[in-house]
N, C-alpha and C positions, 0 to 999 in steps of 0.2 A: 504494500500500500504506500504510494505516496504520499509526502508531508501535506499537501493540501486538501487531500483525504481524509486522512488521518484528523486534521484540524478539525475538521465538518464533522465530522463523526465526534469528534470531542465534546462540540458546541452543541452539536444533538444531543450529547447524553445529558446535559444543564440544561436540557428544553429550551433551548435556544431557537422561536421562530423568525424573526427578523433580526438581518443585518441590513444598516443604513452605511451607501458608501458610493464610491464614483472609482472606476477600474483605471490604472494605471499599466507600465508595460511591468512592472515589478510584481503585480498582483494577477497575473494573466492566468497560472497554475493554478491559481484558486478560484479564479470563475469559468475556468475549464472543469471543475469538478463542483459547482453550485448545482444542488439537486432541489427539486420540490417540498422537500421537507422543510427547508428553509428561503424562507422569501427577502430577497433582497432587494431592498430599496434605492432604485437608483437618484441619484440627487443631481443637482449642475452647482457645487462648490463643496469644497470641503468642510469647511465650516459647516456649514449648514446643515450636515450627516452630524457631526457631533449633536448638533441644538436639539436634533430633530431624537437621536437617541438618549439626550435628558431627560426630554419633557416623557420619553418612551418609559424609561426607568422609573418616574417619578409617578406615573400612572398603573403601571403594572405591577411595580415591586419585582420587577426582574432588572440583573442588570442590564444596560443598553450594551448593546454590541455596534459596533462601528468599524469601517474598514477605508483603510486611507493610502497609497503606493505611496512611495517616496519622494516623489515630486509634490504631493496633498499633503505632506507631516507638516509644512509649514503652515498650511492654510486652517489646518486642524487647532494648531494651539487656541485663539481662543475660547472656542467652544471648550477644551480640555477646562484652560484655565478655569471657566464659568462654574464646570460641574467641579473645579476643586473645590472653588471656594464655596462651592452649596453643598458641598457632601454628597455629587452622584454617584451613586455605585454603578460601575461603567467599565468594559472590557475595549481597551482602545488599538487595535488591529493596524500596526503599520509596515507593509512588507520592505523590503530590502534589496540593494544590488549587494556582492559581494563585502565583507563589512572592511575591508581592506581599500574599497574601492572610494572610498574618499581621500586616501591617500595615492589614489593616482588620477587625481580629477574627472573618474568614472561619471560618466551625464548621471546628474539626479542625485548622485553619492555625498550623504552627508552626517553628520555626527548627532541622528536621531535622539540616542538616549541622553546626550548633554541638553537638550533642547525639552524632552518629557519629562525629564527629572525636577524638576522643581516644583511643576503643576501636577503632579499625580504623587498617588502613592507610594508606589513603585513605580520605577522603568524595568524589564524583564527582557533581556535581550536571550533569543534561540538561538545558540552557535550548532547545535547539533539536533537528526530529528529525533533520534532516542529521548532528548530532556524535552521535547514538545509537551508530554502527556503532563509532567512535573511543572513545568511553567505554567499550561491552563489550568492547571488542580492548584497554585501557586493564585494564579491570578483572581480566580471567582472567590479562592477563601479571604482574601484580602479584602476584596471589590466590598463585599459583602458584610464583612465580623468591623466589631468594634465600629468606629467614627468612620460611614463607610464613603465611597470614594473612586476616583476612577485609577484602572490599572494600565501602565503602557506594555504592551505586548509586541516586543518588535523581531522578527521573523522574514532573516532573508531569502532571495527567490533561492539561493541553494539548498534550503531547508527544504521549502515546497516542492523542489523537485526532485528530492532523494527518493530513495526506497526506505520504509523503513523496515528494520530486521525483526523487532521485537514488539508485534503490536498490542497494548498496555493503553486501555481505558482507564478503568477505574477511576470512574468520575467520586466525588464527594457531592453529592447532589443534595444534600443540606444546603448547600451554598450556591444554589440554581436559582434565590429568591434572598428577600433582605425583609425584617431584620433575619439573619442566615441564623443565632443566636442572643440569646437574651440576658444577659449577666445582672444579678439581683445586686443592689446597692448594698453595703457593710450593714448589719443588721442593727447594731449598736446608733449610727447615722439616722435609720429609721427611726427605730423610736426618740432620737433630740429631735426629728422632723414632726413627728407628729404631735411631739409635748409643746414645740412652738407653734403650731396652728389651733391647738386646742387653747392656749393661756393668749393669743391674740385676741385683739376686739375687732380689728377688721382687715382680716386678709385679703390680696386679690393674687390671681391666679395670674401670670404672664406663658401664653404659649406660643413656642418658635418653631422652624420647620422641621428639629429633630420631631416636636410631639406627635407631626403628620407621617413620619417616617418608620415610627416607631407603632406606626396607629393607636396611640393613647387615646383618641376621643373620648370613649366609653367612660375609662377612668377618670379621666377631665371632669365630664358634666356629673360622673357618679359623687366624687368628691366637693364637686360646687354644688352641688345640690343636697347633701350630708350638712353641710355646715352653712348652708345659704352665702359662700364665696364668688363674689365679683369674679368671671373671666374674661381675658382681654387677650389679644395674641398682637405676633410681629405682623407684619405686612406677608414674610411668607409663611407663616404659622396660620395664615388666615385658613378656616375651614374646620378646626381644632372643635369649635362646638359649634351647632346653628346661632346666628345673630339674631333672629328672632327670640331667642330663649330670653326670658325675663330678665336673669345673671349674667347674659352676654355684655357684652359695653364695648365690642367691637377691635377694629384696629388700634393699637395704641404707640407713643412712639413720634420720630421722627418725620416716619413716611407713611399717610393716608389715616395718622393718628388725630384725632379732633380732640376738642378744647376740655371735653364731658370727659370721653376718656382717659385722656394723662390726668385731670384734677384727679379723676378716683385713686389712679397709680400714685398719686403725692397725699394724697389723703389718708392712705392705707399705714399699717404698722407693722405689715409683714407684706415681702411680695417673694409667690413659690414660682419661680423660673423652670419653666421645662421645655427641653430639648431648644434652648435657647444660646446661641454663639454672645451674646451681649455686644454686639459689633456696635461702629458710630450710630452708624444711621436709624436703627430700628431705634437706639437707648437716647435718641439726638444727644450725642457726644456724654453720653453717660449721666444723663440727667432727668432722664425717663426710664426704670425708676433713678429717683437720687442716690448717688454714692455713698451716702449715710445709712442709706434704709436695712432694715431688719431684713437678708434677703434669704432666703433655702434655694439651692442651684439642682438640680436632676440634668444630670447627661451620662451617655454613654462614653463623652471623649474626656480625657484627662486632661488635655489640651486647655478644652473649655469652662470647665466647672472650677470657679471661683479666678478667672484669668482677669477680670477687670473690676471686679463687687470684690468686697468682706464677706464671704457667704458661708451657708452650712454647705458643706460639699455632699452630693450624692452622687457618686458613677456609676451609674449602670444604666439598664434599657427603663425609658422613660412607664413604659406600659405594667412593667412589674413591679417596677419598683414604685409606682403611683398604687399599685394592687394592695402592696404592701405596707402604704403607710395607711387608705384607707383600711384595712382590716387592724391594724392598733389603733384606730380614731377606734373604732369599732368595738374593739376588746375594753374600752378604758369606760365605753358606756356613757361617751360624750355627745349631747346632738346639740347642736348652735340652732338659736330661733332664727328661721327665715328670714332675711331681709327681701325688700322690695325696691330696687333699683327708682330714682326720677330721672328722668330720659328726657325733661323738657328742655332742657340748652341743648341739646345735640337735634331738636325738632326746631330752634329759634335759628339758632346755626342755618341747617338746613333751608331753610326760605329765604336768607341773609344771601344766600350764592346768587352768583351769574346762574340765571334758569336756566338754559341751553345745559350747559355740563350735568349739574343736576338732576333734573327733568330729564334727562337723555339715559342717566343710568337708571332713575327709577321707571323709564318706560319701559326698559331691557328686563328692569325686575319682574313686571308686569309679565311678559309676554314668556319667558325663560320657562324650561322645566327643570326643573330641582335637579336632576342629574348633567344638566351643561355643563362643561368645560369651557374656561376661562383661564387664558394667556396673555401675559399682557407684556410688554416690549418699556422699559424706564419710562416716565413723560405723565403728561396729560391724563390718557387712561389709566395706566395702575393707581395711579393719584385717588382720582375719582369712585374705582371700579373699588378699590382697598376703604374708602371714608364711606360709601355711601350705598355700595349692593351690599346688604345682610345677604350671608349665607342662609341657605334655604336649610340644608344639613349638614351633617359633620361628615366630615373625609376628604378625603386630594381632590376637590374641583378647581383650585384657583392656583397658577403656577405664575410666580416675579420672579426673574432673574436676575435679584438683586444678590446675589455673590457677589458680583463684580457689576452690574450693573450696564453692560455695554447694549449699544444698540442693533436692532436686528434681529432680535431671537427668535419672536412668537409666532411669524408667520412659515418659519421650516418646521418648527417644534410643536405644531396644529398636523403636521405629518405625523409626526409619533405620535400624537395624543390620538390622531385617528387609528392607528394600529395596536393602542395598547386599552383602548376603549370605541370599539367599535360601532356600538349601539349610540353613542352619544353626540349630541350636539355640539361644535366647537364655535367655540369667538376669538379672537385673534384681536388683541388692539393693537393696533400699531399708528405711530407718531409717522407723518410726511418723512424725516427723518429717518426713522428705522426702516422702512420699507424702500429706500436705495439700496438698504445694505443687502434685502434680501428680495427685491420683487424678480429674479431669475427662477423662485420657487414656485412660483405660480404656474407654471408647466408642469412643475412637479406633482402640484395639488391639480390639477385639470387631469392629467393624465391618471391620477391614480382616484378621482374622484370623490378625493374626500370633503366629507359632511361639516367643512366650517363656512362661516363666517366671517369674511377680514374687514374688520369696524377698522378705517381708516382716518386719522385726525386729520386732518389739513391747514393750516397754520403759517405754511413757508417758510417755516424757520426750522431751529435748533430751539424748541421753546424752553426746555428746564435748563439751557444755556444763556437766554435769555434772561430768566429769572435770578440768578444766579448773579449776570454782569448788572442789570439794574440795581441789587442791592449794594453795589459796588459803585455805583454813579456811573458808567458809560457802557453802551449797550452795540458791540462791533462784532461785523463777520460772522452772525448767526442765522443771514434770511439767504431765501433760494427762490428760484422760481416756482409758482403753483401752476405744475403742468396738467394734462388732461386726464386725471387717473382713469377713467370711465372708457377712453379710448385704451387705455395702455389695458387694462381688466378687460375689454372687450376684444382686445388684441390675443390674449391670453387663454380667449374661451370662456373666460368667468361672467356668469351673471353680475351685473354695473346697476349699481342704485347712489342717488346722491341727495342727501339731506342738508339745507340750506337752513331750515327756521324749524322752531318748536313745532308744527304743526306737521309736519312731514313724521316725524320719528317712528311713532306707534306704526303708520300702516306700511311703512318703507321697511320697519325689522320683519315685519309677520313675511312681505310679499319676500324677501331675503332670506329668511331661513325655507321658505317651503321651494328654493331656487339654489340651494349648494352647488357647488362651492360658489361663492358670491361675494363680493367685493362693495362697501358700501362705505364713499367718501361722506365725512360729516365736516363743514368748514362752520370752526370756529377761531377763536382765539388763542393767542402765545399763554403761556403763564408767566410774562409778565403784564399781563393786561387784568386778571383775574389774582385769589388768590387761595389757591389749592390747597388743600388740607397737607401741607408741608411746617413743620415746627416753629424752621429758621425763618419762612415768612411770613412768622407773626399770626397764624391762623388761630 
């Protein structure tokens, strides 16, 4: 059997159905041996296979698979980067000329693993095909265990074209899915957890995008509802409980955070952190909650838990180890009288906006079913989409790629979301701006038909660059032309809808979703004309 063989068969035994990738002359052996078991996703940019097998991961619970030749490693990084810094568990497939052959200026030949090493987990280089079977059994337990992440998996065409002698599965199919393990926090930890939430007068709960990873929901609402505790989440923690729930109090924070919920977060006397990195932006610069505050940390990463707070430290998996300090609430025979949250500043708030933005999400709310999927690309929309749609349920509907925060993501990564939830409806928002980086995917999505929606801002600018230089007094270098999107979606195959005023929205989504894929420009305003539920502008 050959190495490229050999590889497929590997990736089959992890249930591995989709690979996202675009073939090079390095990676030829390997889509010479591409069978129907596994469906490859072809894409037009490298990048854009990475995004598109995040948002895959992030929905499925499997890791994304991605395949990139040696000319694509460049174009890959940073999609990698994204999923480092959000914790995607992710198998990143880049083939190879001979590995010597950068030292003799071989076309394409380049020093791979200098280059994947610092955004992944690992870099994993195959000198031989016998160690293949050890590197993917190497790669998925990584990808998967602990603070999980993506793995570089680099594999030259010499490899894929051996024979190999000794063919050796033996997959670890534990680690074909994430969390792959579940490690219970120090038991002693537990219980100072639970003796400081019972002797609080008013805790609130903060959840980040470990608690979605970990699928703690359950736990979440079990424990705010035990003790009547406020919950509130990051921008990507969003979906952690339904916002509708009475104890919900929404986005909190930096980004898509409103004025109702950060008071509760500084009001509070204890705030319980889970699966929360405390990075700038969600905590605006550490000040959501205050550096002072009585804090309890839960994560799986050692990394994280207690790296920016004074906190009680807990490591392990959010979901058991929330298991576990409700059952010592439990055993101590403690119940907290219900509170009753007042939600009228965040209803005063609300009527106070520019209506167009407003109005535009709660007419999305209106018309949605409770299982959409929602991508949203930095800007305008995540703003908007994070401060003002209430989750309808709890679980992975709403994916920010605020790891890093770059532009471009949502409208490749509405590919994976179609393949790792099939039944469901997708929205794609994207800023004028991010949609250069990625309107070559729109072939992508015609072609393979999938069921979104690209809510497209229009604006002309670089708007959250805009906002940004205005607070600064001089506002350069961040407008472009407003070209025809309706012609360029209409060039593409996509159903074209265009909303100019409040009055359009409602029947312009309905006729757009029963017309997928479908592309629907909404021209509003920059953010610096408005002013979006963002911390640092005063909201």
């Amino acid at each position: 059997m050959k190495g490229a063989k050999l590889l497929l068969n590997l990736l089959k035994e992890y249930n591995v159905t989709h690979i996202f990738g675009l073939p090079g002359e390095t990676s030829l052996p390997l889509y010479e041996e591409l069978e129907k078991e596994i469906t490859h996703v072809l894409v037009r940019d490298e990048r854009n296979s990475v995004y598109m097998a995040d948002a895959y991961a992030k929905l499925s619970y499997k890791p994304g698979i991605v395949e990139g030749p040696s000319v694509g490693s460049v174009y890959m990084l940073p999609g990698v980067a994204e999923a480092y810094k959000s914790s995607t568990p992710m198998i990143v497939i880049t083939t190879d000329t001979s590995l010597y052959g950068e030292k003799t200026n071989y076309l394409t030949s380049l020093d791979q693993s200098s280059l994947f090493k610092p955004i992944t987990k690992e870099s994993i280089t195959v000198y031989d095909i016998d160690d293949l079977p050890h590197a993917v059994r190497r790669a998925f337990r990584l990808a998967t265990s602990g603070k999980p992440g993506p793995i570089h998996l680099r594999i030259p065409n010499s490899v894929l074209e051996s024979e190999a002698k000794e063919i050796s599965l033996n997959a670890q199919k534990e680690f074909s899915h994430f969390p792959s393990q579940r490690p219970l926090a120090d038991s002693e930890m537990i219980e100072k957890a639970a003796d400081l939430i019972i002797n609080s007068n008013f805790p609130v709960i903060i959840c980040g995008q470990g608690a979605l990873y970990s699928m703690a929901w359950d736990e979440v609402i079990e424990l705010a509802e035990l003790l009547g505790i406020p919950v509130g989440t990051t921008i990507t923690g969003k979906g952690c409980m339904p916002e509708t729930h009475p104890l919900s109090i929404g986005v909190v924070g930096g980004r898509g955070g409103t004025i109702f919920a950060n008071q509760i977060i500084k009001n509070s006397d204890l705030v319980i952190l889970v699966g929360s990195n405390t990075d700038s932006a969600n905590t605006f610069l550490w000040r959501i909650p205050p550096i002072d505050k009585t804090i309890i940390h839960i994560d799986i990463s050692e990394e994280e838990v207690g790296n920016n707070y004074d906190s009680l430290n807990l490591i392990g998996d959010a979901k058991v180890t929330l298991r576990a300090i409700i059952e010592r609430i439990k055993l101590k025979g403690f119940k907290r009288k219900k509170i009753s949250l007042e939600k009228k500043d965040l209803i005063e708030i609300e009527k106070n906006k520019e209506v167009n933005h407003v109005r535009f999400i709660k007419e999305l709310w209106n018309i949605t079913p409770e299982n959409s999927i929602f991508i949203s690309d930095p800007g305008i929309g995540a703003l908007y989409l994070a401060g003002f749609y209430k989750a309808k349920k709890s679980g992975r509907y709403f994916i920010f790629n605020y790891g890093l925060g770059g532009l471009g993501y949502s409208i490749p990564a509405s590919v994976g979301a179609h393949f790792a939830r099939p039944n469901s409806l997708i929205f794609s928002l994207s800023g004028d701006g991010s949609f250069g980086f990625s309107v070559g995917e729109l072939e992508t999505i015609k072609r393979l038909n999938v069921n979104v929606v690209i809510l497209l801002f229009n604006n002309s600018s670089f708007g959250w660059i805009r906002g940004e230089m205005k607070k600064r007094g001089k506002i350069i270098e961040t407008d472009f032309l407003s070209l025809d999107y309706m012609k360029i979606g209409e060039g593409f195959g996509l159903s074209t809808y265009k909303i100019s005023n409040d009055n359009e929205i409602s029947e312009t989504l309905k006729d757009a979703i029963k017309n997928t894929p479908a592309l629907v420009e909404i021209v509003i305003e920059s953010e610096d004309k408005m002013i979006p539920p963002v911390t640092p502008w005063k909201y």
